[in-house]
N, C-alpha and C positions, 0 to 999 in steps of 0.2 A: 504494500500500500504506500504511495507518494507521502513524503515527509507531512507535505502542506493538508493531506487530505485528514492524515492522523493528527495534526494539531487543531483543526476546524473539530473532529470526531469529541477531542479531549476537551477540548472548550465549552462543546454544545453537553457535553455530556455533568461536566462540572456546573453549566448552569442549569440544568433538569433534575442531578442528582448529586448537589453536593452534600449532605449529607453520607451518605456512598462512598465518595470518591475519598472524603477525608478521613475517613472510618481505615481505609484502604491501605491510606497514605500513615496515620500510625500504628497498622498493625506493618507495614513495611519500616517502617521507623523501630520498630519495636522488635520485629526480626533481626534488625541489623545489630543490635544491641545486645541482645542475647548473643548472638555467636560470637561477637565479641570476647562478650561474658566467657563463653566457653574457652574458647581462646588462653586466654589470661591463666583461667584455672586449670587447664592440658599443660599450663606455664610451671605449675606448683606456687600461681598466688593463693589466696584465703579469699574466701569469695568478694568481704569488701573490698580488700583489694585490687581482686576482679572486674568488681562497679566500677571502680572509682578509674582502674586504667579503662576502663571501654567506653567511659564518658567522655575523660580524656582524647583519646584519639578518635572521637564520634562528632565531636564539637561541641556547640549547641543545639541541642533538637531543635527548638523554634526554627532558628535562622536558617539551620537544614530545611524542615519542613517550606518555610519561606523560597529556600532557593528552591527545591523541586517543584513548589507549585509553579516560578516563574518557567524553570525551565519546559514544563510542561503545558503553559500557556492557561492553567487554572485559576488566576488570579486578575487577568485583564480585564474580564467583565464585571467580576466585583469591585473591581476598586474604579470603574468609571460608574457602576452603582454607589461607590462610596460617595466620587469627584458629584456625581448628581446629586447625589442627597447635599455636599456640600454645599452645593453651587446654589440650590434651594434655600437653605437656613441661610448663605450671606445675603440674598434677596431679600428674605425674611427681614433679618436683621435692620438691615439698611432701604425701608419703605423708600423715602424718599426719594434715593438714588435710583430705585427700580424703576418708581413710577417714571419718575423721570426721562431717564433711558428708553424705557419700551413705549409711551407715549411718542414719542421723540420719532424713534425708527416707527410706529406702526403710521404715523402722520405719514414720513416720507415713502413706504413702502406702499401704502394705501394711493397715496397721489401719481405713484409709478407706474402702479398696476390699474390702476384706472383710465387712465388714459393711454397705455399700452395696451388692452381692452379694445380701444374703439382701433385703435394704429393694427392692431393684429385685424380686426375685421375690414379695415377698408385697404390698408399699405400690402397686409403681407397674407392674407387669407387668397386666393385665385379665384377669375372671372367665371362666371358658371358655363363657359364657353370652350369648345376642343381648341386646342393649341392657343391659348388666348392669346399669348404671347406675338404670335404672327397677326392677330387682328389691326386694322389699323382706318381712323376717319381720315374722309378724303374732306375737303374743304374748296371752296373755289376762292379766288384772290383777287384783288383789284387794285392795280397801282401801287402793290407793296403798301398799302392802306388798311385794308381789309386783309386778314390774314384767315377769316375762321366766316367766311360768307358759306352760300348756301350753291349748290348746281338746280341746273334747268332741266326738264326731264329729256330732252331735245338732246341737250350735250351727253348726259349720262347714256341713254342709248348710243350714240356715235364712242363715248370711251370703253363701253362696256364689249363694241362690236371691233373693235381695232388698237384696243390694249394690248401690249404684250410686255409684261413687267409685273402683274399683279395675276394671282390665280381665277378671283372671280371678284366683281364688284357689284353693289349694289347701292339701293337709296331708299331712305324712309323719310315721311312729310313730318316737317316738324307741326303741324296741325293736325293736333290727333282727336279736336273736339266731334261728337257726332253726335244725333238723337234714336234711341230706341225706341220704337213704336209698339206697346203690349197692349191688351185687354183693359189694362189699369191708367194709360196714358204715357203718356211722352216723359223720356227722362233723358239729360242728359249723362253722354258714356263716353268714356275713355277710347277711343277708336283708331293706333293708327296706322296707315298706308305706308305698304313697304312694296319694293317691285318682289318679282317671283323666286327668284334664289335667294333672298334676303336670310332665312332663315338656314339654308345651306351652308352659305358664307360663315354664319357663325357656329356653323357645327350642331345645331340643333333638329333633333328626329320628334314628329311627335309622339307621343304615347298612343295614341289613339287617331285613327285615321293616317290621313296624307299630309303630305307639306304643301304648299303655293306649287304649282308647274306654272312655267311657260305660255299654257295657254290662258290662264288666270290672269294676264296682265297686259291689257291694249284699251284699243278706241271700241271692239264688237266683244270684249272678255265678258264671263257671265261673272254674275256678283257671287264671291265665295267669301267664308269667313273662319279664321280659326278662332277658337275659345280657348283664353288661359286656364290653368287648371282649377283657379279660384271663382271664376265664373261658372265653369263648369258645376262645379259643386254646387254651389249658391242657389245657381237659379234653373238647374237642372238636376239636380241631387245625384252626377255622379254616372246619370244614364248612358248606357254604351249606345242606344238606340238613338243618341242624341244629333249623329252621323245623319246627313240626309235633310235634316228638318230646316224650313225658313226662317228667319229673321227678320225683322223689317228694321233696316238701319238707313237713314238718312232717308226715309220713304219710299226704301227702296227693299224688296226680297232678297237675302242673301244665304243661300246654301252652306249651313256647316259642313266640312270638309276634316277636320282634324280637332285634336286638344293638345295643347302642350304641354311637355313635363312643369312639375310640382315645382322646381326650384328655379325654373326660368322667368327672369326678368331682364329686360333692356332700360338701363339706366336713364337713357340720355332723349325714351319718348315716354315716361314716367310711369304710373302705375296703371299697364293698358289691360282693356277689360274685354277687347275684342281687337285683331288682326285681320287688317282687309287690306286688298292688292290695290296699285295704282290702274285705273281702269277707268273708262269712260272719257266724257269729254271734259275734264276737270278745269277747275277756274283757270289755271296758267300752264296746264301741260304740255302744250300743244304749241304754245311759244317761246322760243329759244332766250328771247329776255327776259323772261319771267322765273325769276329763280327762288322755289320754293321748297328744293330738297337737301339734305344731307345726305353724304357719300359714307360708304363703309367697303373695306375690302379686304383680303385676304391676301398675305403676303408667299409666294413658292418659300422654299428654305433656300438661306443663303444669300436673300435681294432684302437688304436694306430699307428703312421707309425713302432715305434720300436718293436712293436709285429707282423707286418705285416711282415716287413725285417729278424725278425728270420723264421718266418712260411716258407718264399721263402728261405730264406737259406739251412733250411732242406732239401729244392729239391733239390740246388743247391749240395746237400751234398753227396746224391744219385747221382747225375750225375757224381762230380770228383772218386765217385767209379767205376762207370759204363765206365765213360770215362778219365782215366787219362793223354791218352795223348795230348786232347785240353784245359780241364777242372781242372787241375790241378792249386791249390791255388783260385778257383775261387769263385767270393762270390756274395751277394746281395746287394747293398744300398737301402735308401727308403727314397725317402723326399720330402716336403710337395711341390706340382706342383706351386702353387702361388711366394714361396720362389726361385724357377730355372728359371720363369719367369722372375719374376724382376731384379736376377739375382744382379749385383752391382749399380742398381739403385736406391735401395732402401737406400745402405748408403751415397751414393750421395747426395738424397735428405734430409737424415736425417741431414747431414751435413749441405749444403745449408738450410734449415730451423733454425738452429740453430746460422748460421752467420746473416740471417735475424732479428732474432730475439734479437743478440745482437747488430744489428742496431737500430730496435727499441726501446729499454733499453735506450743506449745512445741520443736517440732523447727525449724521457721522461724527462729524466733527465735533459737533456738543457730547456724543457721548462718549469720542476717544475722548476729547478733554473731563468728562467727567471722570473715562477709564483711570486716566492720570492722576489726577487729584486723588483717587481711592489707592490707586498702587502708593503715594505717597506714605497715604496713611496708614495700607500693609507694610514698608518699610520694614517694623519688627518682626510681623509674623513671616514675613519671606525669609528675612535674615536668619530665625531660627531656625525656619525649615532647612534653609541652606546648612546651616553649624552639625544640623541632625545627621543629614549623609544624604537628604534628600537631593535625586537629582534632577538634572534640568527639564531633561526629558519628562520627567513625573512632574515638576510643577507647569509644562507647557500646556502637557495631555491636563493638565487640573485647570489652566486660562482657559482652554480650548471650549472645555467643558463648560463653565462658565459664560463663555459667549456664546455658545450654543442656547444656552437657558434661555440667555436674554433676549439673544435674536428670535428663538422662537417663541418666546412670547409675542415680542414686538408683534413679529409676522403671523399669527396666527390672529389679532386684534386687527394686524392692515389686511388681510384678507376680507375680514368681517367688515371692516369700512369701506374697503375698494368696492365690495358688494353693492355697498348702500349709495356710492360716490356712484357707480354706473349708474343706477338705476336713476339718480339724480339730473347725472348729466344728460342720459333719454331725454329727459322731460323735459328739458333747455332746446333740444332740438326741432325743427322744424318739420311737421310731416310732409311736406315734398322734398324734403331732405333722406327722412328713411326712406319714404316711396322709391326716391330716388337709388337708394341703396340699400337692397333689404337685408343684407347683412347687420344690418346694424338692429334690427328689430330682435329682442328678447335675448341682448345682447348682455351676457353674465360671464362669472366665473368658470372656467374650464380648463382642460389639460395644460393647454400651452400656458394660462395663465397664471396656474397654480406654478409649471417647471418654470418660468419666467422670476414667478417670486422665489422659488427657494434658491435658484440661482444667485439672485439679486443679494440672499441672505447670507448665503455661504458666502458670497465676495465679504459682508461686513461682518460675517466672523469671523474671516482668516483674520482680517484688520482688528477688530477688538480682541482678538487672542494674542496677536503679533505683540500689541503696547504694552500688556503690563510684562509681556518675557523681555521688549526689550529696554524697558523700563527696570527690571530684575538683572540685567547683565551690566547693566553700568557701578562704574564705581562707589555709587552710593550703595550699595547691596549692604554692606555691614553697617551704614548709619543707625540703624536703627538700633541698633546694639548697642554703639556707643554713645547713644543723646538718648536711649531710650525711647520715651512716645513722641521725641519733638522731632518733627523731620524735617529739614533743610527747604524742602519746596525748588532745591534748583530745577527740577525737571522741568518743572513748569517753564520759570525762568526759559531755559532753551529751547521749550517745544510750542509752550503753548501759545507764545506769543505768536509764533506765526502759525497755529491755527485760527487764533480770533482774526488776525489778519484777513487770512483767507475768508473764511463766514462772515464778514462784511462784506468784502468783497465781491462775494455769490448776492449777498444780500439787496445790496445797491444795483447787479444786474436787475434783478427779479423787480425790484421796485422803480426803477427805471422806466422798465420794460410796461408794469404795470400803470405808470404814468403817462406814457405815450399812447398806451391803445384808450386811457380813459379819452384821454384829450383829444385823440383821435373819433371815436365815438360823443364827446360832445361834441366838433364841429358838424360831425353827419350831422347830430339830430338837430343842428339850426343850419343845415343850407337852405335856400330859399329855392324853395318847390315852385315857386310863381300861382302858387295857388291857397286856400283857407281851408285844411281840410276838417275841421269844425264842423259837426252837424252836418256832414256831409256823407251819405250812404251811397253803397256802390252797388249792384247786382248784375248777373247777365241773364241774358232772355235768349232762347233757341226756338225758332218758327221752326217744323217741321216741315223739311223739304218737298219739294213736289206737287205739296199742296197749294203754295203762291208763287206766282206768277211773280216776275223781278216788281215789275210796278206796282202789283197787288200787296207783297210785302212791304215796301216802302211805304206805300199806304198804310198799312196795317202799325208799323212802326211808329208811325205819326199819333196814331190813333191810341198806343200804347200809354205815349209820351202825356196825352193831353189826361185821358185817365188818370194816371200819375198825377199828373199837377191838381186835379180837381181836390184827389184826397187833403183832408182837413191837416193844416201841421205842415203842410208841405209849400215851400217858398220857390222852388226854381227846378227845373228839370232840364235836362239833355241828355243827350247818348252820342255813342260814337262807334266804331269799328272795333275801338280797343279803349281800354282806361288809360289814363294817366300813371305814372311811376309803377309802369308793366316790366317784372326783369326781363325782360327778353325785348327784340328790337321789332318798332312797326314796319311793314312796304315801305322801300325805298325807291328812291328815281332820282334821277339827274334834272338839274335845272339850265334850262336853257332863256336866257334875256331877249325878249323879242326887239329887235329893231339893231344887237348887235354884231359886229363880225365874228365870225368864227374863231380867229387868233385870239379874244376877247373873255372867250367862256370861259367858264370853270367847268369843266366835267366831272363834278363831283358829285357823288349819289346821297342825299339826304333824304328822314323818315317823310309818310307822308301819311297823314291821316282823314279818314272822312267822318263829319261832325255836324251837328245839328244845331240848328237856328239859338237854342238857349243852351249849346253845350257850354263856354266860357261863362256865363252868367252863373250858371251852379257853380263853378268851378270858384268864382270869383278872381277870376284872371286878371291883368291888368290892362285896358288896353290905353296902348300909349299912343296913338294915332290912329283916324278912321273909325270904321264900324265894325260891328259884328254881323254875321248874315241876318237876311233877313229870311222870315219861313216861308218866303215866293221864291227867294234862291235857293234853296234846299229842297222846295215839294217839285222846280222844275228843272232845278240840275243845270242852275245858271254855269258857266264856265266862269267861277271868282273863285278867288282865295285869301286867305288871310296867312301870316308870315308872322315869324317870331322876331325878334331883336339879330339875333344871330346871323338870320338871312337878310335883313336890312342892312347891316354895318358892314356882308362881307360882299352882296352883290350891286348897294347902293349906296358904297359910301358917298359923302357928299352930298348925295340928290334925295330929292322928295319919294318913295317908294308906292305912295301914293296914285294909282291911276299908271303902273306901270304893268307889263306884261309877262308871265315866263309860261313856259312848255315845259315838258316833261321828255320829249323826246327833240331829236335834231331835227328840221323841219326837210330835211329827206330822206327821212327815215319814210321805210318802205307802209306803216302806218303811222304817221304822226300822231303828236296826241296833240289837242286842240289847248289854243292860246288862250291861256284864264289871265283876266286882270284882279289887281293885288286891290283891296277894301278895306283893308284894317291889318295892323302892324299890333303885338302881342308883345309882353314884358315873357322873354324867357322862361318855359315850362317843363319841368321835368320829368319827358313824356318816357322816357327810359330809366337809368337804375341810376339812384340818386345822387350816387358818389359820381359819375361819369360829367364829366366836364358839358355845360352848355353848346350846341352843334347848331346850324340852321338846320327851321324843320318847316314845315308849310301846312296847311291847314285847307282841305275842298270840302263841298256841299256832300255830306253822308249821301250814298246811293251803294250799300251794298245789301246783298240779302243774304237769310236765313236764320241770324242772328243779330245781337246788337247788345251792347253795355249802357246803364242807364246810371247819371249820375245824380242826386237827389239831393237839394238844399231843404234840411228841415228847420223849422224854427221850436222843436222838441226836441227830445235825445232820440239820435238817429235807430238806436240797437231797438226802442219801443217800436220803432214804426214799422219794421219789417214786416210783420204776420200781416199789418192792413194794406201795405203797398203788394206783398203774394196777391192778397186776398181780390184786389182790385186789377191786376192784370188779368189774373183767373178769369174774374167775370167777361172779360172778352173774348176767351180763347182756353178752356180748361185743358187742352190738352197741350200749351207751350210748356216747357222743360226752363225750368226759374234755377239759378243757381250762384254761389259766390256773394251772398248774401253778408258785408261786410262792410264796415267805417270806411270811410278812407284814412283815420286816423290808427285803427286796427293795421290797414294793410299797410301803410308804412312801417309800422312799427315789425310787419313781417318781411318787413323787405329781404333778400340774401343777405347782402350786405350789410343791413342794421343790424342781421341777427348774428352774423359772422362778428362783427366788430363789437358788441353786447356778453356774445358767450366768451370772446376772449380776452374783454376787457374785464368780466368775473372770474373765470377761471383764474386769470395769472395775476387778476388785485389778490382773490385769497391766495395762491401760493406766496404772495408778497409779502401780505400780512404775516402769515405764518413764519417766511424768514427773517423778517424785522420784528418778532417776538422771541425767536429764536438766538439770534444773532444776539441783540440786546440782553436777553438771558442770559447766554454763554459770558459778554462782556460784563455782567455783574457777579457771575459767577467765578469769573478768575480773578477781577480786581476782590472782589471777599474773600477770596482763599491765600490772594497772596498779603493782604492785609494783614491776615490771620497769623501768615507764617514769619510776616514780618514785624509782629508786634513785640518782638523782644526788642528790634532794633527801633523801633519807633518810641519804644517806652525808654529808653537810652537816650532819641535821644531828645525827646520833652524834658528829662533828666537833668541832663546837660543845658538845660535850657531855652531848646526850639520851642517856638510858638507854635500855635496851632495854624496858622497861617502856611506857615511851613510844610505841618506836614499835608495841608488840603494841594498846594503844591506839586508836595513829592508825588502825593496818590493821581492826584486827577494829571500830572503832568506823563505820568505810564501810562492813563488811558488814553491821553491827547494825542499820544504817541502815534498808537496802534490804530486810532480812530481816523486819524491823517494816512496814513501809510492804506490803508483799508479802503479809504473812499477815492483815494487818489485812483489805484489799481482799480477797484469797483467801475470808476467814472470810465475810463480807457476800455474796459472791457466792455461795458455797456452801450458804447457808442458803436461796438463791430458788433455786438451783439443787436444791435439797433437795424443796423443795416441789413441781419439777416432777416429780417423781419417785416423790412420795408414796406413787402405786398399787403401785408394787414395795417398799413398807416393810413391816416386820411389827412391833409391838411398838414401835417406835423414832419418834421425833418427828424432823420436821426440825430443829428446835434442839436436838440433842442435844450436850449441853454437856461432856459427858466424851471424844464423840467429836472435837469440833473443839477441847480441849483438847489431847487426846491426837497428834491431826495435828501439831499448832501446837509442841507440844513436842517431836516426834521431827523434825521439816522443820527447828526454831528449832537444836536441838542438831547435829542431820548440814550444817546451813550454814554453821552458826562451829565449826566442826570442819573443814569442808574449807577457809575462812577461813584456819583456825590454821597451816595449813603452810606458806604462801606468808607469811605474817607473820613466823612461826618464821624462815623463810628469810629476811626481809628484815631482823630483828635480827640475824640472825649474818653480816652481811657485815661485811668490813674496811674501813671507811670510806678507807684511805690508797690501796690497790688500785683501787676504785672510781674514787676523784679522778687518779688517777696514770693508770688506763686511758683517764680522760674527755679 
C-alpha cells in the first residue's frame, strides 16, 4: 500500500476511532517496556533495577507517545481541532475585535459578490445562441456621422445576394409594435419582423414546428407567425395542436408555423410575444431610402468582423454606383453582437466592480491593521510559546486557523447580505432593462458565486495569516518577555502607517468617484427639456389595421383628440407619431433650402416628426417666433412646418427663417418630396435621450396611420385621470389597444440614462460612504492605539514640563501627516480613475476641481476630528499616575 495512502488510512482512522488507536499505542508502549524489563533482568539486575534501566533507555513515554502519534500523522487533526476551539475562545474573548473584523470583511465581501452577480450574468454567463461568439450586427453608416444607423430592405436583399465575406445575413425591424385581434378585443403585442433565415443565423431550431423559409418573406409571402415559448403557454396552455391555427395580427390572418425554445430571447427587439417575417407591401420596404432595418450576420471561422465590414462595403460600393440618389456616402459597420447587447452595461459594471473592490481593499486593511495591533498585544503569549519549543510551523498552522475563523464568519454573513444586496439591486432596475436581458431575472446566489467568494476568502486569509507570522519573526519576538505586558507598538510604527495611507487613498477614489456621478446626475435632472412636464400625461393609442382607411384614421385620430379634450380636468391635448424624450431616434431626412445652390446644402439627415395642431401647447413649448399649426393645416396636410432653434441658427443664420422653404429630398430626386414652408420657429426640444446634445429637428402636419401618442395637459394630478381619459376613448372605439399609460414626469425619471446615472450615483455614494466610515475608523483606530502605546513617553514628557499644546501637536501632527500623504495619492488616483469612467459623466470633467476639493476637505476635516479625541485624551492624563502605574 502507497506511503500516502497509509497515512490518509491512519488519520481517518485516528479521527473515527481514537479511543482505539491510543489504547493501541500504550499497550505498544507498554510492550516495549517490559522487554526491556526482561532484558535488564537476563542482565542479573533486581527487578527495580530493571524498571529503573528500561525507563532509562525508553525515554519519556509521553514524548514517545507524542512523537509516534506525529510520526504516524495521528495528531494533525486534533490539534487543528485544538487551533479551532482556540481560534473560537480568542473570538470569544475579544467581542469587539471580532465584531469588528467580520462586519468589516462581510460589508466588502457582500459588495463583491453582489455585483459580480449581475457581471457573471451579463459579462461572463454566454449568449443563448450557437457559436455566439461568430455572431455579429451589421449597421449602415453615413458620413462617418452615423456609425450605428439602420439598412433598407432594398440594400439588405442586394448584400444578402452578392456577399461573400459573411456566412449568412439577415435583418429584423426595429418596430416591433402590433395589435392582436381576439374574441375579447384588441391588444397591443410585442411583434417583431425579421427576414426568413433570421432565426438560422442565430443558430436557433424551434421546439415545435418549423422555422421562417424563404418562401415566408416577399411582396405575395403568406402571413406566418412563430410563438415564443411564453406565449405559447399563456394563451394557448402548451397545445401541440396549436400548429396550423390563425391569428389575427395587425388585421391580418397569420398561420402558426412553429414555437420557440424556452430560453430564447433576442435582446436588442425586447420582450417579443410573436415573430413575423418581412412581407407584404410594408410602409418603406420597397424603397431603397427608406431605412428601417437592423442587420445581423454570421461570421465563417477565421474572417474577422473588420474583414467582414470591408467584404459588405464592396457591395455597398456597387450600390452608391448603381444608386446614387438614396445611396450616396453610404457604408457598412460590423460589430461584434454580444458588445451592442450589453451595450453601456458592461462599463457600468466594470465600474461598479471596481468601486467594490476598492471596498474590499479598504476593509482588508482595517482588519490587517486590527491583525497588528492584536499581535502587538500577543507579544507575550507568542514569546512564550516560542521559549516553550513551540514551532513556527505550529504557530502559522494556529494564525492560519484563526483566519480561517474569521474569514469564515465574515463570509458566510457576506453571503447572506450579497443575497439581500441582489435582490435589492433587481428592484433598482428597469424592466426593459431585464426584458432586455433575461438573465438577469431571479438572479441569486449560485455555484460560481459561492466558488467566486471562497476564492475571494482564501486570498484574505492567506493575508490575515501571513501578518501576525510575520509580525512573530521580527525582532520584537522576545519583547514581551522582557517589558512584560507593555509592548513597544513599533510595528505599527513601520507598517501601519502606510496602511492608513493606502485606505484613504482607496477612500478618496471611491468618494471622488461618488461625487462626480452625483453631480453628474444633478445636471441631467435640470437640463432643459424645452418642455413643462407637470401635469402632463402621456398614453398611446393602436387603430386596428385594415379596418381604416389612411384618411379614415386620420379622421378618427382627430376625433380621438377632441374626446380627450372635452373630458373634465383636462386643459390641452395633442398627439404625435412618437412622444417627446423617446430613447430611441425619430425618421430622419435630409434638408434641402429651397431657392439655394447645390455647393450651399448641408446634407445632413435630421429627426423628423409628424404633430398635431395642439401638440406644442400640451407640451408647453416655447415658441420663439411664428405660429403653431393650425387644425386646417393638419386635417389637410398643408405642406408647413415648424423648426426648432437648432435648424434656424445652422441653416438661417443671419436671416428671418420665417416664410422660408426646405424639402426633404434633392429636387431631382427620382420622387421629390414636396416644398413645405417654415410657420413657426421652436425653443429646442428634447425629442430624443436627454443627455444627447440639442440637433436641428423639424416639425410637419401629423398624417400617419394606425396609431398615434397622445399628450394631455391636466389641471389635476395627471396619474387620477387615467381610468377617465381609457374610459372616454373606449367610448368611441372599444376595441382600440390603449397603452403606456404614464407622467411625463414618471417617464423621464425612466429615462436609460437617468436610470443608469441614478443606480450608479447610489450604488458607489454607498460604497463611498462605507469607505469614509471605514477609512476614518481605521484612522482613529491607530492614532488611539498609538496614543496608548505612547503614553509612557507623553507622561514624561508633560513631566518634564510640555504643555498640553504640545502634545495636541505631537498627536494630530502624525495624523496630518498620513492624512496629506493619503489624499494627495487618493487625488492623483482619482482623477485616472475618473477618466475610466468618463462614459457614465454628464456635464462634469474628470478634473473637476471643486469636486476633489470638496472630498479633500470633508475626509481632511472628519480625520483630525477623529484624531482630536484620542489626543484630547492623551493631554488630559496625569503624568504622576501614568509613571506610578509604569
Amino acid at each position: 500500500m502507497p506511503r500516502w495512502l497509509t497515512q490518509v488510512r491512519l488519520r481517518l482512522r485516528s479521527l473515527f476511532h481514537g479511543e482505539r488507536v491510543e489504547q493501541e499505542l500504550r499497550e505498544e508502549m507498554r510492550y516495549h517496556l517490559e522487554r526491556l524489563i526482561e532484558e535488564g533482568l537476563g542482565d542479573g539486575l533486581s527487578l527495580d533495577e530493571a524498571r529503573i534501566s528500561a525507563r532509562r533507555r525508553m525515554g519519556p513515554i509521553t514524548q514517545n507517545m507524542e512523537g509516534c502519534r506525529d510520526m504516524r500523522g495521528l495528531t494533525f487533526i486534533e490539534q487543528r481541532i485544538q487551533d479551532l476551539r482556540f481560534a473560537a475562545r480568542q473570538l470569544l474573548k475579544h467581542p469587539g475585535f471580532a465584531c469588528t473584523a467580520i462586519l468589516m470583511l462581510a460589508l466588502g465581501l457582500a459588495a463583491n459578490v453582489a455585483i459580480f452577480g449581475f457581471a457573471d450574468a451579463t459579462l461572463i454567463k454566454p449568449l443563448p445562441y450557437t457559436d455566439q461568439s461568430r455572431l455579429v450586427a451589421v449597421f449602415g453608416t453615413w458620413r462617418e456621422k452615423t456609425e450605428r444607423s439602420n439598412l433598407s430592405y432594398l440594400d439588405y436583399v442586394d448584400l444578402r445576394a452578392r456577399n461573400r465575406t459573411v456566412s449568412s445575413i439577415d435583418v429584423y425591424d426595429v418596430r416591433t409594435a402590433n395589435t392582436l385581434t381576439t374574441s375579447t378585443g384588441a391588444k397591443r403585442v410585442t411583434a417583431p419582423r425579421v427576414s426568413a433565415g433570421f432565426f438560422h443565423t442565430l443558430g436557433i431550431t424551434p421546439i415545435l414546428g418549423r422555422d421562417f423559409q424563404q418562401s415566408d418573406e416577399g411582396l405575395s409571402a403568406p402571413a406566418t407567425v412563430l410563438l415564443t415559448y411564453g406565449t405559447w403557454q399563456a394563451r394557448f396552455g402548451g397545445r401541440t395542436d396549436v400548429l396550423g391555427q390563425s391569428l389575427m395580427l395587425g388585421g391580418e390572418p397569420h398561420t402558426v408555423v412553429g414555437v420557440l425554445p424556452r430560453d430564447f430571447y433576442f435582446a436588442l427587439a425586447g420582450p417579443a410575444e410573436f415573430w413575423l417575417t418581412i412581407r407584404g407591401a410594408g410602409p418603406c420596404w420597397q424603397r431603397r431610402g427608406c431605412r428601417s432595418l437592423q442587420g445581423l450576420a454570421r461570421l465563417p471561422d477565421g474572417v474577422s468582423p473588420q474583414i467582414a465590414a470591408a467584404g459588405l462595403d464592396g457591395v455597398m460600393q456597387e450600390l452608391r454606383e448603381q444608386h446614387p440618389d438614396s445611396n450616396r456616402e453610404q457604408s457598412v459597420n460590423v460589430v461584434r453582437l454580444r458588445e451592442v447587447i450589453l451595450g453601456d452595461v458592461q462599463s457600468i459594471l466594470l465600474v461598479l466592480l471596481s468601486g467594490a473592490g476598492l471596498l474590499l481593499l479598504i476593509a482588508c486593511i482595517n482588519v490587517v491593521t486590527l491583525l497588528l495591533v492584536r499581535s502587538d498585544s500577543r507579544a507575550r503569549e507568542l514569546a512564550l510559546r516560542n521559549a516553550l519549543g513551540v514551532s513556527g510551523v505550529r504557530l502559522a498552522l494556529q494564525f492560519a486557523t484563526e483566519a480561517l475563523v474569521l474569514v469564515g464568519a465574515g463570509g458566510i454573513i457576506g453571503l447572506a447580505l450579497a443575497a439581500a444586496g441582489m435582490r435589492f439591486l433587481t428592484s433598482l432596475l428597469r424592466a426593459d432593462m431585464v426584458a432586455r436581458l433575461p438573465s438577469l431575472q431571479g438572479i441569486g446566489l449560485n455555484v460560481r458565486l459561492v466558488a467566486f467568494a471562497i476564492g475571494v476568502s482564501l486570498v484574505a486569509a492567506v493575508v490575515f495569516a501571513l501578518t501576525p507570522v510575520v509580525r512573530a519573526s521580527m525582532s520584537e519576538r522576545f519583547a514581551g518577555l522582557k517589558d512584560g505586558s507593555r509592548g513597544t507598538g513599533t510595528t505599527w510604527r513601520r507598517v501601519g502607517a502606510y496602511l492608513v495611507i493606502a485606505e484613504l487613498a482607496f477612500a478618496v477614489i471611491l468618494l471622488v468617484g461618488a461625487g462626480l456621478l452625483g453631480k453628474s446626475l444633478y445636471r441631467l435632472l435640470r437640463v432643459d427639456t424645452g418642455l413643462n412636464p407637470d401635469h402632463l400625461a402621456t398614453l398611446s393609442v393602436g387603430l386596428p389595421p385594415g379596418n381604416l382607411r389612411k384618411d379614415q384614421s386620420l379622421i378618427f385620430t382627430r376625433q380621438v383628440a377632441e374626446r380627450v379634450a372635452a373630458v373634465p380636468g383636462v386643459e390641452a391635448v395633442g398627439y404625435a407619431d412618437q412622444l417627446p424624450l423617446a430613447p430611441g431616434d425619430a425618421p430622419t431626412s435630409t434638408f434641402w433650402v429651397a431657392g439655394r445652390p447645390d455647393r450651399e446644402q448641408l446634407e445632413d439627415a435630421h429627426p423628423v416628426r409628424g404633430v398635431s395642431a395642439g401638440y406644442f401647447t400640451a407640451l408647453q413649448a416655447r415658441l420663439l417666433r411664428g405660429r403653431y399649426f393650425t387644425d386646417a393645416e393638419v386635417a389637410s396636410g398643408r405642406h408647413v412646418m415648424i423648426i426648432n432653434q437648432s435648424t434656424a441658427m445652422r441653416y438661417f443664420t443671419g436671416e428671418d427663417p420665417i416664410g422660408q422653404s426646405i424639402s426633404f429630398s434633392r429636387p431631382d430626386a427620382a420622387e421629390p418630396s414636396p416644398v413645405r414652408q417654415i410657420v413657426g420657429v421652436i425653443a429646442d426640444m428634447k425629442d430624443g435621450p436627454v443627455e444627447m446634445p440639442a440637433r436641428p429637428a423639424a416639425y410637419v402636419p401629423f398624417d400617419q396611420a394606425g396609431g398615434f401618442a397622445l399628450v394631455v395637459r391636466t389641471s389635476r394630478s395627471e396619474k387620477s385621470m387615467f381610468a377617465t381619459l381609457v374610459t372616454a376613448i373606449r367610448e368611441l372605439r372599444p376595441d382600440l389597444s390603449i397603452s403606456g399609460q404614464m407622467t411625463m414626469t414618471d417617464r423621464m425619471d425612466q429615462l436609460p440614462s437617468m436610470h443608469v446615472h441614478r443606480s450608479s450615483a447610489w450604488i458607489v455614494g454607498g460604497f463611498a460612504a462605507m469607505a469614509f466610515l471605514m477609512s476614518v475608523g481605521g484612522l482613529y483606530g491607530v492614532i488611539a492605539y498609538s496614543v496608548g502605546q505612547r503614553s509612557r513617553e507623553i507622561a514624561v514628557r508633560m513631566a518634564l514640563g510640555a504643555q498640553r499644546r504640545s502634545v495636541y501637536q505631537l498627536i494630530l501632527g502624525q495624523s496630518a501627516w498620513l492624512v496629506a500623504v493619503g489624499l494627495a495619492l487618493g487625488s492623483a488616483l482619482a482623477v485616472g480613475a475618473a477618466q475610466l469612467m468618463r462614459q457614465l459623466l454628464f456635464g462634469v470633467g474628470a478634473w473637476d476641481a471643486p469636486t476633489l476639493v470638496m472630498v479633500a476637505a470633508v475626509l481632511a476635516f472628519s480625520a483630525l476630528l477623529a484624531s482630536w479625541i484620542p489626543a484630547r485624551r492623551a493631554a488630559s492624563v496625569n503624568p504622576i499616575e501614568v509613571l506610578r502605574a509604569d
